[in-house]
Gaussian input, Z-matrix of N, CA and C with variables (Angstrom, degrees):
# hf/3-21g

backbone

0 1
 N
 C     1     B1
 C     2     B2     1     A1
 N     3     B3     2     A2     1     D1
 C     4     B4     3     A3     2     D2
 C     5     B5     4     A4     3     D3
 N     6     B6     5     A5     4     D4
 C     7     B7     6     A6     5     D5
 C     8     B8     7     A7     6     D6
 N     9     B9     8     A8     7     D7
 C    10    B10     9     A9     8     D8
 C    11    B11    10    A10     9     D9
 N    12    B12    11    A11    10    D10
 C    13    B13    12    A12    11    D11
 C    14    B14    13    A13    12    D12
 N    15    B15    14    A14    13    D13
 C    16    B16    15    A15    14    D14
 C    17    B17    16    A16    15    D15
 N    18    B18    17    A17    16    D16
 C    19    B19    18    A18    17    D17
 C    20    B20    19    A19    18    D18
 N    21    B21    20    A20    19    D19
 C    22    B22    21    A21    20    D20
 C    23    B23    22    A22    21    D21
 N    24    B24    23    A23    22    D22
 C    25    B25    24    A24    23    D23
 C    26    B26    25    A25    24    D24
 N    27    B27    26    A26    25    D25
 C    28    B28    27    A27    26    D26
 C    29    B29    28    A28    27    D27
 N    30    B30    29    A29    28    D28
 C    31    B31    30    A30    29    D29
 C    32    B32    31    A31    30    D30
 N    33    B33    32    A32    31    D31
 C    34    B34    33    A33    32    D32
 C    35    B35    34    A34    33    D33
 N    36    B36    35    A35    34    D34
 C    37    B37    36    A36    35    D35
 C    38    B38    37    A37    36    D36
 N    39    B39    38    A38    37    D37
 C    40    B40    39    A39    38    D38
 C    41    B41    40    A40    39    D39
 N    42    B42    41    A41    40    D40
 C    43    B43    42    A42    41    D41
 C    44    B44    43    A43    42    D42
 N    45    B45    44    A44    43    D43
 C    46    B46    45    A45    44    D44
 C    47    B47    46    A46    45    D45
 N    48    B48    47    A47    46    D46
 C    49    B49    48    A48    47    D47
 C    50    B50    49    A49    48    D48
 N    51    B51    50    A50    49    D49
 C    52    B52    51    A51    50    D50
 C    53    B53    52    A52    51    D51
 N    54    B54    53    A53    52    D52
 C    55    B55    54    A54    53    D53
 C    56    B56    55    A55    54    D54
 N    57    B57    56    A56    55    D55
 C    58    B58    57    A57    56    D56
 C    59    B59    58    A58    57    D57
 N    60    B60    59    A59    58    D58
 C    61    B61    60    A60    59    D59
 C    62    B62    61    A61    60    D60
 N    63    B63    62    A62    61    D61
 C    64    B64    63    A63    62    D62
 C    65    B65    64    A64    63    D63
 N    66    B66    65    A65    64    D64
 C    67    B67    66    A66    65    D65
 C    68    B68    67    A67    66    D66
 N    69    B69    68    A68    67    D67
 C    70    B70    69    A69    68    D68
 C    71    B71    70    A70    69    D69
 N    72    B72    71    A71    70    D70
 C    73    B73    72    A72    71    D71
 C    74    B74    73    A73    72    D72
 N    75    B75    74    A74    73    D73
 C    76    B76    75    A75    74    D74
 C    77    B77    76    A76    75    D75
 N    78    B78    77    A77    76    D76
 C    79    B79    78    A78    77    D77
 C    80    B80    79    A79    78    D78
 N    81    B81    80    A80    79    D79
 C    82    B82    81    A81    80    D80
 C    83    B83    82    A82    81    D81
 N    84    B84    83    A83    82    D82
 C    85    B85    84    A84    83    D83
 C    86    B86    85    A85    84    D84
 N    87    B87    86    A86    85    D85
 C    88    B88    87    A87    86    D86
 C    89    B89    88    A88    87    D87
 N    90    B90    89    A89    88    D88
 C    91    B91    90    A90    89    D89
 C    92    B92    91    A91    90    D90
 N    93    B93    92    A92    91    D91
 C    94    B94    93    A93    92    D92
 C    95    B95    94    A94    93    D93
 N    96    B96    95    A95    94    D94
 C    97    B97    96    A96    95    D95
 C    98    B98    97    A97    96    D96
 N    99    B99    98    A98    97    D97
 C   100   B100    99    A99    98    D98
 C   101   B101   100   A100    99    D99
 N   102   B102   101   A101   100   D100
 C   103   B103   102   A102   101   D101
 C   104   B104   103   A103   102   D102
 N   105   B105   104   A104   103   D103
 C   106   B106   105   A105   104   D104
 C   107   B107   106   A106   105   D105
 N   108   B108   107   A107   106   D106
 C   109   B109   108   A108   107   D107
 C   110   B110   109   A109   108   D108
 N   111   B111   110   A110   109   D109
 C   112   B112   111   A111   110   D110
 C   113   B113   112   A112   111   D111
 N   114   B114   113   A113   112   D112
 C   115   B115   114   A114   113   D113
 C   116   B116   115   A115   114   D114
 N   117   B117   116   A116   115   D115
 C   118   B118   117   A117   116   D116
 C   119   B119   118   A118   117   D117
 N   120   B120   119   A119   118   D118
 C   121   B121   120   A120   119   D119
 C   122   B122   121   A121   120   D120
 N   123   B123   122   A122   121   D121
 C   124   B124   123   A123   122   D122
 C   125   B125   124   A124   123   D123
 N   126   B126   125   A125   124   D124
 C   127   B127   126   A126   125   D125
 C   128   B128   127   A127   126   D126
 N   129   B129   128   A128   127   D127
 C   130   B130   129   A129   128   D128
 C   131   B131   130   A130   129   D129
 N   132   B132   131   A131   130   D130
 C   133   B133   132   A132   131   D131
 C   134   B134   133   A133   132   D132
 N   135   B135   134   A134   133   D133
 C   136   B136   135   A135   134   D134
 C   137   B137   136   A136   135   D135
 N   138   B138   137   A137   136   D136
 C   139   B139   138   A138   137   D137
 C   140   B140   139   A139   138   D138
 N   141   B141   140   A140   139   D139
 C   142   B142   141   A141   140   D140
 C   143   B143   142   A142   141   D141
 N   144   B144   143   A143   142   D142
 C   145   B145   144   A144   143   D143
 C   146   B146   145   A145   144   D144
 N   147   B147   146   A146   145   D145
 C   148   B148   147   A147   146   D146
 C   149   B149   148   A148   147   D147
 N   150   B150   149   A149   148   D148
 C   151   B151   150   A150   149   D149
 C   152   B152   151   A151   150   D150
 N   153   B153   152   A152   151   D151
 C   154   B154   153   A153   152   D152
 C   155   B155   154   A154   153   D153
 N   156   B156   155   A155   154   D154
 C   157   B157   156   A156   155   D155
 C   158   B158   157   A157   156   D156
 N   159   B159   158   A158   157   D157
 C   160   B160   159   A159   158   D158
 C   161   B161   160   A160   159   D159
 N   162   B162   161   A161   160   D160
 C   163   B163   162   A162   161   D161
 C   164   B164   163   A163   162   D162
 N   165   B165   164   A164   163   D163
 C   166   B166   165   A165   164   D164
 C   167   B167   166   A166   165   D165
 N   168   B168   167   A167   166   D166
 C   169   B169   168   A168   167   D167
 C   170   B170   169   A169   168   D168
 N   171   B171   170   A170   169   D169
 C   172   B172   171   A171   170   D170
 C   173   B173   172   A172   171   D171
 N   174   B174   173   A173   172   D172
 C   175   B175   174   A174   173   D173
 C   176   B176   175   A175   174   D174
 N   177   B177   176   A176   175   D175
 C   178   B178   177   A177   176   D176
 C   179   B179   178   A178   177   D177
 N   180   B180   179   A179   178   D178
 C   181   B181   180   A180   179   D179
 C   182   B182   181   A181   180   D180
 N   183   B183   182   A182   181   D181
 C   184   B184   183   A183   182   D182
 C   185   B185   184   A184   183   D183
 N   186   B186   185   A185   184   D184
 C   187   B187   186   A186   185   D185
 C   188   B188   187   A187   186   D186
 N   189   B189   188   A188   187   D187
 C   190   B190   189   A189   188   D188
 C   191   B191   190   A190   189   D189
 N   192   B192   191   A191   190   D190
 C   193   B193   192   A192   191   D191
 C   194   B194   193   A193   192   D192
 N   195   B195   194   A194   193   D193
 C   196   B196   195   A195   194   D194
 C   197   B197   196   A196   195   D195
 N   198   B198   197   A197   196   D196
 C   199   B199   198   A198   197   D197
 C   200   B200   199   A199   198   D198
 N   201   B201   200   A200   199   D199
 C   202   B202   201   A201   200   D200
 C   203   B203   202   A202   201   D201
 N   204   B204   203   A203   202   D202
 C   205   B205   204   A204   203   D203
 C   206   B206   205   A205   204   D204
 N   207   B207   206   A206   205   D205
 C   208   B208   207   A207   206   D206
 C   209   B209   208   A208   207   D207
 N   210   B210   209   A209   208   D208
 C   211   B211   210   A210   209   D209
 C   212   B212   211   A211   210   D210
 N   213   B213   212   A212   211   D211
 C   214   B214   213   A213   212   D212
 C   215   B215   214   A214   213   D213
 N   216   B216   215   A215   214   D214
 C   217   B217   216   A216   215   D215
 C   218   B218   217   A217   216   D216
 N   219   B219   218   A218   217   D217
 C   220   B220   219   A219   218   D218
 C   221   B221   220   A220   219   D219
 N   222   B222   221   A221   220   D220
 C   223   B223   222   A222   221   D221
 C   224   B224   223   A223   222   D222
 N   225   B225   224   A224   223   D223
 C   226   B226   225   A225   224   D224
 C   227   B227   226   A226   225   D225
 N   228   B228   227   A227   226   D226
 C   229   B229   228   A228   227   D227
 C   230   B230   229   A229   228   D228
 N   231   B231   230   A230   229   D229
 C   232   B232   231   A231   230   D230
 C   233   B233   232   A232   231   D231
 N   234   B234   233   A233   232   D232
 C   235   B235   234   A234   233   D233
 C   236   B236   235   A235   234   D234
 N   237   B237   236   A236   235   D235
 C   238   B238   237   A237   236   D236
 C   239   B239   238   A238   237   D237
 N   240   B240   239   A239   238   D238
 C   241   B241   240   A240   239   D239
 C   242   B242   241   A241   240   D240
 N   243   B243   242   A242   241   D241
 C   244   B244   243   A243   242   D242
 C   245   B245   244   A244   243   D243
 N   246   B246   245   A245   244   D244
 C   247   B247   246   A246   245   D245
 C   248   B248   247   A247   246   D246
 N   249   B249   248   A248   247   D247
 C   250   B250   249   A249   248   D248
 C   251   B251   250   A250   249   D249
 N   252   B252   251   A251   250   D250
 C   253   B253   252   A252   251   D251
 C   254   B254   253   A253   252   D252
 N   255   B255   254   A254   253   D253
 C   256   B256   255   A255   254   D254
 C   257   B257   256   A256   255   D255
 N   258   B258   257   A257   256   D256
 C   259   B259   258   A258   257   D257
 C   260   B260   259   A259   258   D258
 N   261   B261   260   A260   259   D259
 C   262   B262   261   A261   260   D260
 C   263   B263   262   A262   261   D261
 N   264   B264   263   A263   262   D262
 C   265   B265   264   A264   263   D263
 C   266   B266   265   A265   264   D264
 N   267   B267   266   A266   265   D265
 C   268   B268   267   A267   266   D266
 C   269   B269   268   A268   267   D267
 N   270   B270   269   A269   268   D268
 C   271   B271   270   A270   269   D269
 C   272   B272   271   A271   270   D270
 N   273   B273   272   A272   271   D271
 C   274   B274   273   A273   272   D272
 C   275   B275   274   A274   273   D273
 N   276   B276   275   A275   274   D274
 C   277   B277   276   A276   275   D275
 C   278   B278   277   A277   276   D276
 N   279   B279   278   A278   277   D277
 C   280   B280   279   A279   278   D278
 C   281   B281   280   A280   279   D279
 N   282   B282   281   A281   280   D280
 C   283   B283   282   A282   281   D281
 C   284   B284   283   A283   282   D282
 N   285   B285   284   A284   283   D283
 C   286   B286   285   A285   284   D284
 C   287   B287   286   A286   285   D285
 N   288   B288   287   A287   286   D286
 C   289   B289   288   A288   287   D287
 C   290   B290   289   A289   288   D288
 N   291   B291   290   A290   289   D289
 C   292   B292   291   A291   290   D290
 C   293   B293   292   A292   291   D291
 N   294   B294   293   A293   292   D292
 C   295   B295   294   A294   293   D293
 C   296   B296   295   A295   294   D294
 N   297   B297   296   A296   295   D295
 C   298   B298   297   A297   296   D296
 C   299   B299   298   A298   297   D297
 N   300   B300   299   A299   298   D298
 C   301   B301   300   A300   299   D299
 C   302   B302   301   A301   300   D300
 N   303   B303   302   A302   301   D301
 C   304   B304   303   A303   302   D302
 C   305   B305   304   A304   303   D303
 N   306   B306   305   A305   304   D304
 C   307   B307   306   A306   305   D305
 C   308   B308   307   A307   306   D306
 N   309   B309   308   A308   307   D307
 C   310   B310   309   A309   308   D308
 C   311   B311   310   A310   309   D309
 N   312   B312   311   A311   310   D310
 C   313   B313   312   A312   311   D311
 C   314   B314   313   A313   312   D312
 N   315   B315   314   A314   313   D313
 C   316   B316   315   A315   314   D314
 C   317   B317   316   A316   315   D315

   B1=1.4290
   B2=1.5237
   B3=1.4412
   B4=0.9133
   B5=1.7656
   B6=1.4249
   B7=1.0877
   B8=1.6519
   B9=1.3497
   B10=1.2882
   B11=1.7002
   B12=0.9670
   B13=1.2254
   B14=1.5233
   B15=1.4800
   B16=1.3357
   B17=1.3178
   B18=1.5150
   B19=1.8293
   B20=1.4753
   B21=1.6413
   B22=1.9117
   B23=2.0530
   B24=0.7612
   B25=1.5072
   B26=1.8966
   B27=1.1739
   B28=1.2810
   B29=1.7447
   B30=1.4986
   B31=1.4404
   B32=1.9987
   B33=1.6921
   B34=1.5246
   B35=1.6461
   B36=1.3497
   B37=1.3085
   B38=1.5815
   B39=1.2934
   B40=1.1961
   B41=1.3877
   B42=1.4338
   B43=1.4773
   B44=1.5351
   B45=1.2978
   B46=1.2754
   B47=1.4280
   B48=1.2000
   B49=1.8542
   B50=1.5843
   B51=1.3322
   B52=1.4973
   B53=2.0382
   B54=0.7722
   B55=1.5627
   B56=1.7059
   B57=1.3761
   B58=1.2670
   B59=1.8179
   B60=1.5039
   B61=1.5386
   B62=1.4085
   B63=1.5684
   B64=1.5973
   B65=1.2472
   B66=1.7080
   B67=1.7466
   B68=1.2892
   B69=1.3678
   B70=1.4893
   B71=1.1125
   B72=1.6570
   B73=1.2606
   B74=1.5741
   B75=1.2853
   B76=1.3347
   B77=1.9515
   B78=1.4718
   B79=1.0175
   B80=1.6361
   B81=0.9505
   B82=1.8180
   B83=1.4996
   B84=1.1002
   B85=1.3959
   B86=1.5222
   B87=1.4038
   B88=1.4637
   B89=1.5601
   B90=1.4890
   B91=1.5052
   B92=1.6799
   B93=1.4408
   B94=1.7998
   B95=1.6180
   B96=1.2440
   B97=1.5921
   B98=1.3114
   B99=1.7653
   B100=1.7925
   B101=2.0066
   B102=1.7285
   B103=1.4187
   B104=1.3252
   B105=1.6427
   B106=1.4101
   B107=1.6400
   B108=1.7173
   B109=1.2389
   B110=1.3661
   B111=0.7874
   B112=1.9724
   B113=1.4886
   B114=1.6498
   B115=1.5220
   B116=1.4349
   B117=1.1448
   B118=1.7239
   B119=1.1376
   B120=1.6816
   B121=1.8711
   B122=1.2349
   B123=1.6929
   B124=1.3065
   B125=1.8048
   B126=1.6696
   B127=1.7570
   B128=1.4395
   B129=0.9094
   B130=2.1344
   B131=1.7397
   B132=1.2752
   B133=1.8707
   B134=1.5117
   B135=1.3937
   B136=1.2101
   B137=1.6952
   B138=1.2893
   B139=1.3569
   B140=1.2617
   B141=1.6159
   B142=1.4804
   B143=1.5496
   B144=1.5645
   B145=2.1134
   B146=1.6761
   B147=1.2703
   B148=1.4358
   B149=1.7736
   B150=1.1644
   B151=1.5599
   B152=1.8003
   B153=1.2313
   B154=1.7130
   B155=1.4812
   B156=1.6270
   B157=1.5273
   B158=1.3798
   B159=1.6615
   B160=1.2313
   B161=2.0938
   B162=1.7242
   B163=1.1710
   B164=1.4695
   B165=1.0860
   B166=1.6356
   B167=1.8344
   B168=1.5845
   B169=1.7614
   B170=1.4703
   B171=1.3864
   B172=1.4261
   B173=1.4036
   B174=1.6677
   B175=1.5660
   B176=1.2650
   B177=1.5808
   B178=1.5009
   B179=1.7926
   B180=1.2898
   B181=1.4481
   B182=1.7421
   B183=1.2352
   B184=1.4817
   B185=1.4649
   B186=1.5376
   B187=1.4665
   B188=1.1419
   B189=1.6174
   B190=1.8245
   B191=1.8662
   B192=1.3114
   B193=1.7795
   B194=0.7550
   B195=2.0087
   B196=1.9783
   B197=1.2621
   B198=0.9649
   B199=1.9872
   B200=0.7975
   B201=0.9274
   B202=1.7303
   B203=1.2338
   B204=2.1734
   B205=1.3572
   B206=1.6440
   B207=2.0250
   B208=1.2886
   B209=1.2598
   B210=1.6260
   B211=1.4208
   B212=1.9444
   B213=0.9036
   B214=1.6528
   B215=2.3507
   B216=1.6127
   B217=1.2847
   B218=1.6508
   B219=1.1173
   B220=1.8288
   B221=1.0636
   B222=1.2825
   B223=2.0124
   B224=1.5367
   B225=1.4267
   B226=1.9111
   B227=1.6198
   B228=1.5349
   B229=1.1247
   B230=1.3349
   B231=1.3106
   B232=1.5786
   B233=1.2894
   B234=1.8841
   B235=0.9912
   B236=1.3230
   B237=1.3415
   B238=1.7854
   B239=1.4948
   B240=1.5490
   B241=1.1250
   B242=1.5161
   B243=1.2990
   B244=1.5805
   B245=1.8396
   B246=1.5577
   B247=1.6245
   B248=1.7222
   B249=1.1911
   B250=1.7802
   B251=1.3854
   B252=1.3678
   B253=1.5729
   B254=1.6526
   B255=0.8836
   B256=1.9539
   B257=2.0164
   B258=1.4012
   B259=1.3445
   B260=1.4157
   B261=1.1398
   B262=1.4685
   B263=1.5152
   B264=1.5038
   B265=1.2174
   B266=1.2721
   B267=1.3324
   B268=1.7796
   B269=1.3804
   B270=0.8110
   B271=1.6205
   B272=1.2781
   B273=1.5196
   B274=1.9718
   B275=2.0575
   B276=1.2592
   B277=1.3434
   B278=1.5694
   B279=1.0035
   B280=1.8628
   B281=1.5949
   B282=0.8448
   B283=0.9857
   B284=1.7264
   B285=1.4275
   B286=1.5721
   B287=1.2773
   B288=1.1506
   B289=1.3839
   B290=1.2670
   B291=1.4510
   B292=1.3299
   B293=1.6911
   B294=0.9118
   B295=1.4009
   B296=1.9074
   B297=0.7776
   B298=1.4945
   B299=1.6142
   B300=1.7573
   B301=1.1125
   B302=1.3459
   B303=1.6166
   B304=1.4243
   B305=1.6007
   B306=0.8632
   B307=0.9930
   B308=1.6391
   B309=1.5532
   B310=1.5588
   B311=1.5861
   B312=1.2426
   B313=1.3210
   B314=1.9781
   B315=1.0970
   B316=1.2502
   B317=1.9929
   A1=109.63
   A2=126.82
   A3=118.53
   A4=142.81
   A5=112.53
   A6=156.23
   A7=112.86
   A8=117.89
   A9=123.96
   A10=111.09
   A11=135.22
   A12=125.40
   A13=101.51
   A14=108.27
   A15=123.26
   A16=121.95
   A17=132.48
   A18=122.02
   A19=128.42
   A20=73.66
   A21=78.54
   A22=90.53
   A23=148.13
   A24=127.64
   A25=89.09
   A26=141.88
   A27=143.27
   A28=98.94
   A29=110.30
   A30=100.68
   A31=118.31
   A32=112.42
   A33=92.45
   A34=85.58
   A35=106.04
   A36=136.47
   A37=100.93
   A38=147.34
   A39=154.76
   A40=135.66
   A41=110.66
   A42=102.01
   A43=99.86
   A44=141.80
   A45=131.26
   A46=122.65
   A47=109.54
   A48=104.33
   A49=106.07
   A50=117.90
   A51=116.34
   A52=86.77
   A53=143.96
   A54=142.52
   A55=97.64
   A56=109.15
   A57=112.07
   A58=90.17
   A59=116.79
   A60=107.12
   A61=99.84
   A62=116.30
   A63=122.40
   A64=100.19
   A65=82.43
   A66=113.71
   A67=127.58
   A68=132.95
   A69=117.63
   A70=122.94
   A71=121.96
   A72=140.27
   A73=106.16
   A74=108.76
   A75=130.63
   A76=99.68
   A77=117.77
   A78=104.21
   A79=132.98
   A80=145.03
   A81=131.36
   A82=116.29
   A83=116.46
   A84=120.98
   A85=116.49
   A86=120.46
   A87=129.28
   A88=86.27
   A89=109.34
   A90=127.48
   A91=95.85
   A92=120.43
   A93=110.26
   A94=83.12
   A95=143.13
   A96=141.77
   A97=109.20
   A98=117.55
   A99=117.97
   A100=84.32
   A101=101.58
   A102=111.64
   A103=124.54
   A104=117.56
   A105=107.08
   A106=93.51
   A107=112.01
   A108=117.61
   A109=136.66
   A110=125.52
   A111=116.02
   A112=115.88
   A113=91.55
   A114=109.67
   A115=118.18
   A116=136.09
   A117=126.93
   A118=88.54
   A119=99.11
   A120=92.36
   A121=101.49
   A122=98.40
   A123=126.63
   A124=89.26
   A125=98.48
   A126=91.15
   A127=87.86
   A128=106.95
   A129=130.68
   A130=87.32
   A131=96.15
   A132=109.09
   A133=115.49
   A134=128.70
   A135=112.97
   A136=135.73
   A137=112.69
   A138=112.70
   A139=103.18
   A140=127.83
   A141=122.92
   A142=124.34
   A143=90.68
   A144=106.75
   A145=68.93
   A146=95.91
   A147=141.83
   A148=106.07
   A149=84.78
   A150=89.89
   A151=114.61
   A152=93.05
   A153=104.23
   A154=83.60
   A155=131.69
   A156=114.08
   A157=101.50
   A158=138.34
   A159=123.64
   A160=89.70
   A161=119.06
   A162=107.77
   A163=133.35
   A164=116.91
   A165=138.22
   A166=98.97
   A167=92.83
   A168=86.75
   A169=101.44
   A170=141.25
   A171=134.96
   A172=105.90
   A173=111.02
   A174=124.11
   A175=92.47
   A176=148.12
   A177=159.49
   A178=106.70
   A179=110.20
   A180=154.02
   A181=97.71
   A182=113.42
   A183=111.66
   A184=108.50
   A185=122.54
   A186=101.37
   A187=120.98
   A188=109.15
   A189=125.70
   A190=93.72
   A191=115.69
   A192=117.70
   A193=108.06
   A194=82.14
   A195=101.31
   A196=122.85
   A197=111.34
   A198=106.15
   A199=108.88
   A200=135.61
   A201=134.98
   A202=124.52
   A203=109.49
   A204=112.98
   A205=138.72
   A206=80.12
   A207=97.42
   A208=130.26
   A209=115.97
   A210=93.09
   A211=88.23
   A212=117.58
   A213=107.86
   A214=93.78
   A215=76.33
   A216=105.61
   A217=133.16
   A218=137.40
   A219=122.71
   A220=117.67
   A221=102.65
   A222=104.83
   A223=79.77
   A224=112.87
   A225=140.12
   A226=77.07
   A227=111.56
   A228=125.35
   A229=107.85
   A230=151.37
   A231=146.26
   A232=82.63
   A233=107.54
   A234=112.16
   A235=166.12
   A236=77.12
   A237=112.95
   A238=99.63
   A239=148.82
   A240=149.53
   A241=98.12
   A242=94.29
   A243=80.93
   A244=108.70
   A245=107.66
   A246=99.71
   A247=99.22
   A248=105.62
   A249=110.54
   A250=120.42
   A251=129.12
   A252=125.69
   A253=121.21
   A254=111.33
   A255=104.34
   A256=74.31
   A257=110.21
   A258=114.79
   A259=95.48
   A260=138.42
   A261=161.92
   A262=95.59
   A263=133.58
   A264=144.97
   A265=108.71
   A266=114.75
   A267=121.56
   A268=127.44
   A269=122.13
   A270=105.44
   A271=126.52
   A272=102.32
   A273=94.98
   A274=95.36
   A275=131.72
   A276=139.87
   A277=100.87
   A278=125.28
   A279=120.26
   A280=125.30
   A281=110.81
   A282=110.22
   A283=92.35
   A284=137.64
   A285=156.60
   A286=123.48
   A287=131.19
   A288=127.70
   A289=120.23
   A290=114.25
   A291=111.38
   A292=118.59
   A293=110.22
   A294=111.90
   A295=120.75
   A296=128.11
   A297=104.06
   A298=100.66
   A299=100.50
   A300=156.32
   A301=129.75
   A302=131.80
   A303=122.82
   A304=117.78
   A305=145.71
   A306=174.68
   A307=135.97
   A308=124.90
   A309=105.96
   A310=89.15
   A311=126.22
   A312=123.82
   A313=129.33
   A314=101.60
   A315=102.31
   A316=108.39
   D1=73.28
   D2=175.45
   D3=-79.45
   D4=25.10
   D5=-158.61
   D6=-132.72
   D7=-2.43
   D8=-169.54
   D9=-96.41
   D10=114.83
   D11=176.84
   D12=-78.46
   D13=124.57
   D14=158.92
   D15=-110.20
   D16=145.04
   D17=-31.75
   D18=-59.30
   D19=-17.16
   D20=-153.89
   D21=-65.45
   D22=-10.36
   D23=-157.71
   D24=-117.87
   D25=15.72
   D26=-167.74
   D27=-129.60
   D28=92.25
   D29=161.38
   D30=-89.22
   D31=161.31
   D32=172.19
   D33=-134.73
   D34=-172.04
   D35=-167.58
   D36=-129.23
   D37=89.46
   D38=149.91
   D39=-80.94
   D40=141.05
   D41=-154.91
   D42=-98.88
   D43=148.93
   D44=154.55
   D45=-3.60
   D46=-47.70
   D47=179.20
   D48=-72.72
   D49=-34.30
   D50=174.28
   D51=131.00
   D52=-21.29
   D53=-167.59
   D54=-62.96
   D55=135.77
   D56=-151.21
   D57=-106.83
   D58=134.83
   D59=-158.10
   D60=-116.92
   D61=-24.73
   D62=174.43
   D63=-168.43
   D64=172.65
   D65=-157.86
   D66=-139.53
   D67=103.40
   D68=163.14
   D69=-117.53
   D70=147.45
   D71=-174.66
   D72=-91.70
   D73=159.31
   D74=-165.74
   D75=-147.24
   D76=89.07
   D77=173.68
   D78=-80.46
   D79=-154.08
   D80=162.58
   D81=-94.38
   D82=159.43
   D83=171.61
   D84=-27.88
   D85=141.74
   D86=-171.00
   D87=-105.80
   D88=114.62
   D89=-177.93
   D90=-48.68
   D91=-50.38
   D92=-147.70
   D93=-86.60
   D94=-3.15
   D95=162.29
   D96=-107.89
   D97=94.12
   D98=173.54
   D99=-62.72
   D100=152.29
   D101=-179.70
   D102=83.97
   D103=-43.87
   D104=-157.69
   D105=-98.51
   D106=154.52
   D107=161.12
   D108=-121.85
   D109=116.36
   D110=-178.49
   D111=-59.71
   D112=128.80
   D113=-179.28
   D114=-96.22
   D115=114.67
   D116=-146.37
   D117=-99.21
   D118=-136.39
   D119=-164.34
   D120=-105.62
   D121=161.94
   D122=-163.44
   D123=-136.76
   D124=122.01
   D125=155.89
   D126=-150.58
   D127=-144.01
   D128=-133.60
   D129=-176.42
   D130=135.61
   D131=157.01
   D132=-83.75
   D133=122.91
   D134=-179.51
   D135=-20.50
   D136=-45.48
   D137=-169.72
   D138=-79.51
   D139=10.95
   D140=179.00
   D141=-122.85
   D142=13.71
   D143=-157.68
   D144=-83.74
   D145=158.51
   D146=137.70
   D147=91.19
   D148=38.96
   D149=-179.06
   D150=-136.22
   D151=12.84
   D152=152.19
   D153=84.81
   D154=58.95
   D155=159.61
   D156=-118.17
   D157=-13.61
   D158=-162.21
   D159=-97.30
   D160=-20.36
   D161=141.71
   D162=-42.16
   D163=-70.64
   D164=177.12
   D165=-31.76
   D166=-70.00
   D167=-168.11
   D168=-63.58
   D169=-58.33
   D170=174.83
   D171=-8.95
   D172=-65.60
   D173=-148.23
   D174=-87.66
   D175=-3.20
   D176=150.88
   D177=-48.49
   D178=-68.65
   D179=175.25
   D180=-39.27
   D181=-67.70
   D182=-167.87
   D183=-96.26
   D184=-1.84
   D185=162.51
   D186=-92.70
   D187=-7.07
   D188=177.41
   D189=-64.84
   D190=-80.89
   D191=156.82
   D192=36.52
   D193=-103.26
   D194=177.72
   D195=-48.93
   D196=-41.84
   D197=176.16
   D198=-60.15
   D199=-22.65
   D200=174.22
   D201=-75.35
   D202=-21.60
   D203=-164.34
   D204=128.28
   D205=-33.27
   D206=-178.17
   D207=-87.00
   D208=142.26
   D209=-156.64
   D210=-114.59
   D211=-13.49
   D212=-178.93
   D213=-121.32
   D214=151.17
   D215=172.95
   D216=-122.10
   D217=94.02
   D218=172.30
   D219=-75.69
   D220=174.92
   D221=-172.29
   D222=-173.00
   D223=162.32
   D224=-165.09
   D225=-129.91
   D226=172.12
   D227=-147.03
   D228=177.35
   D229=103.93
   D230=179.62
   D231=-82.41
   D232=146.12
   D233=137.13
   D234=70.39
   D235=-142.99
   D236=179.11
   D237=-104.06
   D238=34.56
   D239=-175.81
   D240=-121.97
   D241=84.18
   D242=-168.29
   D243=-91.56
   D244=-23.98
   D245=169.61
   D246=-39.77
   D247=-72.43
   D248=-174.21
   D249=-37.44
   D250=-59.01
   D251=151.45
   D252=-30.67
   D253=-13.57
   D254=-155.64
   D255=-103.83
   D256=-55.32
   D257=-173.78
   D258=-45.77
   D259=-83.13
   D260=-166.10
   D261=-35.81
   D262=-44.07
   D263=-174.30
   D264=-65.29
   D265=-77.62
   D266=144.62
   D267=-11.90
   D268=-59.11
   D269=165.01
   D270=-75.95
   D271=-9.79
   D272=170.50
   D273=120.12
   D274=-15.76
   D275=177.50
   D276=-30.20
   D277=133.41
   D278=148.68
   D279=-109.59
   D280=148.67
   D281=-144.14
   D282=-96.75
   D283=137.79
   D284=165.97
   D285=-76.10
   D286=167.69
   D287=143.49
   D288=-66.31
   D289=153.82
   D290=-164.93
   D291=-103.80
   D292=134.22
   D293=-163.14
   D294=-90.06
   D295=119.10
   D296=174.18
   D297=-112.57
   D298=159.97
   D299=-166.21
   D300=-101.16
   D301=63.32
   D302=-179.19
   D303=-84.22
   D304=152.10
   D305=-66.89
   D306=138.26
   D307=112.61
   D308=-170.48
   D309=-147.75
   D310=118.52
   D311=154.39
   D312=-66.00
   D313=122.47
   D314=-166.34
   D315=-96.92

């Protein structure tokens, strides 16, 4: 991920014991967008969904952004992930057409 700001662009979710339960990325400015930044992935370990942390780190993620300046954000999205959509919805995300991606190693 060479686009990843480390630490500062890596929030986690830790439990009292220290076991780390989720994660979101904060990548750098997208050169062909002055302002906007890509938000990579964000999940939750099963035994920790639905209790408003892959919100939490999101809403971690985009007030770091703005402090920074930035006023637009992207994020990728499967689907059929619909906990992740509803999150993505919640903060205001719209949703695109979807693009695919081939790939061929030579």
């Amino acid at each position: 991920m060479p686009n990843l700001r480390h630490p500062e662009g890596v929030w986690l979710a830790v439990t009292p014991d220290g076991e780390w339960v989720g994660i979101s990325e904060l990548h750098m400015e997208i050169a062909a967008r002055p302002g906007t930044v890509q938000n990579g992935l964000t999940g939750v370990l099963p035994g920790w969904r639905g209790q408003g942390l892959a919100l939490a780190l999101k809403l971690a993620a985009a007030r770091s952004a703005l402090a920074r300046g930035h006023t637009q954000a992207r994020t990728n999205n499967h689907s059929i992930n619909r906990p992740m959509l509803a999150v993505n919805e919640k903060l205001g995300f719209v949703r695109e057409s979807a693009t695919i991606t081939l790939r061929k190693e030579v």
